[in-house]
Every structure is written in C-alpha cells, then in structure tokens.
N, C-alpha and C positions, 0 to 999 in steps of 0.2 A: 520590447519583446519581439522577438520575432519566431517564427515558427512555422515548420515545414510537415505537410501531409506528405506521408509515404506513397507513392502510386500504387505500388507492390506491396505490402506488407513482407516483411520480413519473420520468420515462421521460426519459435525457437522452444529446443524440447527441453521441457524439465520434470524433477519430481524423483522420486525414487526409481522407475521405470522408463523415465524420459515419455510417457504416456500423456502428460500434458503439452499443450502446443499452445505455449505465445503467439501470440501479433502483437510486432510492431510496428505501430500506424504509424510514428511520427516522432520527431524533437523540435521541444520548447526552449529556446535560450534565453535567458532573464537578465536584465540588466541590476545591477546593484538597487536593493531598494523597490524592488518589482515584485508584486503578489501574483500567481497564478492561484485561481479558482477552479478545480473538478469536480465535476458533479457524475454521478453516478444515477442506473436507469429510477433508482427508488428516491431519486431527489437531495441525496446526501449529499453533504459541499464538504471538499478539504483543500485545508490552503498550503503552496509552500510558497518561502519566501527568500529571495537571492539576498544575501548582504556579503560585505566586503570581507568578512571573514568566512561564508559559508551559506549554511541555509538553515534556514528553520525547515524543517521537515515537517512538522507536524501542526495542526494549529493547538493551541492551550487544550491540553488532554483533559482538565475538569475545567472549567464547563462545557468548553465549545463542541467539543465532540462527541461528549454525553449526548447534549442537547440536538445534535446530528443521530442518534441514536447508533454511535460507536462507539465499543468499547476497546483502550487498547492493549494491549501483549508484548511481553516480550516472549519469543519462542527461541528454540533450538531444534538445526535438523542433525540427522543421524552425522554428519560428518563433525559436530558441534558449530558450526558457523552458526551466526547469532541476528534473529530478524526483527525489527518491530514491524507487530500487523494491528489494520484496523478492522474491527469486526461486528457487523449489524448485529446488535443486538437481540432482531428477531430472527436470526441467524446461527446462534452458538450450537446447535446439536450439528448442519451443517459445517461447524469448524471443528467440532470435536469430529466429528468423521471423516474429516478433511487432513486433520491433524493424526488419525490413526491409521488411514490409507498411506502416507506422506511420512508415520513414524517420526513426525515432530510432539515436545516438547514445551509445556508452557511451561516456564520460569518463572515469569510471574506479571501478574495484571498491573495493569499501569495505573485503570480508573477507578 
C-alpha cells in the first residue's frame, strides 16, 4: 500500500448548488489482495478491497455493516446518475434531509 497525505487539500464543490465543499486529503494505492480499513469519528469501520479484477467496495452489507451500525442505499440524484451510500443508522432523519436538500432519490435499501 502506499499512500500519500495531501499537504493542501484540494477543495471540491458539490451538491445541487455546489454549496458543499469536499476535501481532498489524500490517495491510497492498493496492491492486488490489499484491505484498506476506515474508520470514521463514531468508530464505524469500512473495508475496501483491491483484487485483480476490481474492488470490493463494500464489506458483506448483512452482517458486517449492520453490525457497524450502517445501513446501505442505493440512491439517485436529479441528473439520474446512481450512488451506493452508507448510512448510520442513528442518522437516517439527517439523510432523509440530506437527501431532500440534494433532491436525491432512494431506490432502494440494500440491508
């Protein structure tokens, strides 16, 4: 693995109004067969995984990410382009407001 901290972050606007502002701190490169582990400030853990054809993106949606207290989505935003999110579970009225602000689309629950 190797992986590089941004010095500057790089600052990017999204969202229906471009009112939200990214940072990007950094990129992780993975070698074939490499797990990266993130954790988030409430202690959740998600994994993705490089393999030779791709990546697992997500870890096992029933259990492990239940048990992470996330649950997943598939959404759609207004131009129809198509996202999976992961979403704390003690969280969902901030995604439903999130999702109404942003004029996204659940399609439908994963877990």
């Amino acid at each position: 693995m190797q992986f590089d901290k941004f010095l500057i972050p790089r600052h990017i606007h999204v969202g229906v109004r471009n009112e939200i502002v990214l940072r990007h701190v950094g990129l992780c490169q993975l070698e074939t067969d490499e797990l990266l582990t993130i954790q988030n400030t409430n202690q959740q853990k998600y994994d993705i995984v490089c393999k030779s054809w791709g990546f697992y993106a997500t870890p096992s949606i029933n259990p492990r990410l239940v048990n992470e207290g996330l649950l997943t989505a598939l959404i759609q935003n207004h131009l129809g382009r198509e996202f999976i999110v992961l979403v704390n579970n003690k969280s969902k009225q901030d995604f439903g407001d999130y999702c109404l602000e942003e004029n996204l689309k659940v399609i439908k629950w994963l877990s």
